[in-house]
C-alpha angles and dihedrals in degrees: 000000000000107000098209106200105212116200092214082178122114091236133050115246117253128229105238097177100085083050100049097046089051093049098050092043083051089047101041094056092046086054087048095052091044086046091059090040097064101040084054093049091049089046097053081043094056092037088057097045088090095048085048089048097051098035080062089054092050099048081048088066095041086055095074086034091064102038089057088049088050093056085037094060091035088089082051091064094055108107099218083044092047085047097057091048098056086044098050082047089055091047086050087052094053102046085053088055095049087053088077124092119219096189090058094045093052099047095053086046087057091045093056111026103108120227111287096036122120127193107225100172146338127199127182116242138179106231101182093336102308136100123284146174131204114209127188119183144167133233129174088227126028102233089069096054087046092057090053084063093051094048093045083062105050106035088090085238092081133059136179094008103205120194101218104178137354125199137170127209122209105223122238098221101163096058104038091057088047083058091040085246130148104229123244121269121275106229132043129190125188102203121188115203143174107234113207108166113207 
């Protein structure tokens, strides 16, 4: 004899074992990545505990460090002690300054400065620490004044010869022969150079 099963239910009965197995795949391997994250986290964990361990030492030491560079900066704040300072930096300056000899500097500039050249200024400067000179000068045409920089660089006197500022001048030539004047140069340049005599 046939046995018929009838589903008398209104709806028809689903097939959960597909899903389940997904799911638990799914599941399964989540577990397993959360599983080997965490053993790497611990390990790195475990593996920083030394450095930590020494980085603490270490800010132990700097404690007391800090706290004598504190009470040896507390006079620096003072502001009769901050006012003798600026002024025996100024004094400093000025002694460097005076180290310099201008006879000397005059006469290797006038070695080396080509015809057409004019010296219109020189100021001394500090570039790093160390002494420096700013020239400006005029030419009527500016490969002249090219050649002075040059020149500047590679007399031994001269070092880092830096162009600042460049300017030409339209000449007013009416009016200065009206007045029986020779008109001003064409080209100025403004150098910036370290002077080391040697």
């Amino acid at each position: 004899m046939n046995r018929l099963t009838l589903n008398l239910a209104r709806r028809p009965g689903d097939n959960l074992r597909r899903v389940r197995w997904v799911w638990g795949g799914t599941l399964a391997l989540l577990f397993a990545a959360f599983v080997v994250l965490g053993a790497i986290a611990l390990t790195g964990w475990l593996g920083s505990r030394p450095v930590q361990r020494q980085t603490d030492g270490l800010r132990a030491q700097m404690v007391p460090l800090q706290a004598e560079r504190t009470r040896g900066e507390a006079p620096l704040r003072n502001p009769k002690v901050r006012a003798q300072l600026d002024q025996a930096g100024y004094i400093n300056a000025l002694i460097a300054r005076k180290s310099v000899s201008w006879t000397r500097l005059f006469e290797r500039l006038e070695e080396i400065m080509p015809p057409g050249v004019e010296l219109v200024s020189l100021r001394p400067l500090e570039r790093n620490g160390a002494n420096a000179v700013d020239i400006r000068f005029a030419s009527d045409t500016l490969p002249p004044a090219i050649d002075f920089v040059q020149a500047l660089e590679s007399s031994g006197d001269f070092a880092q010869a830096r162009v600042e500022r460049e300017s030409e001048t339209a000449p007013a030539a009416n009016a200065a022969q009206a007045r029986g004047t020779v008109p001003p140069p064409k080209f100025q340049l403004e150098v910036t150079t370290l002077y080391e005599p040697k």
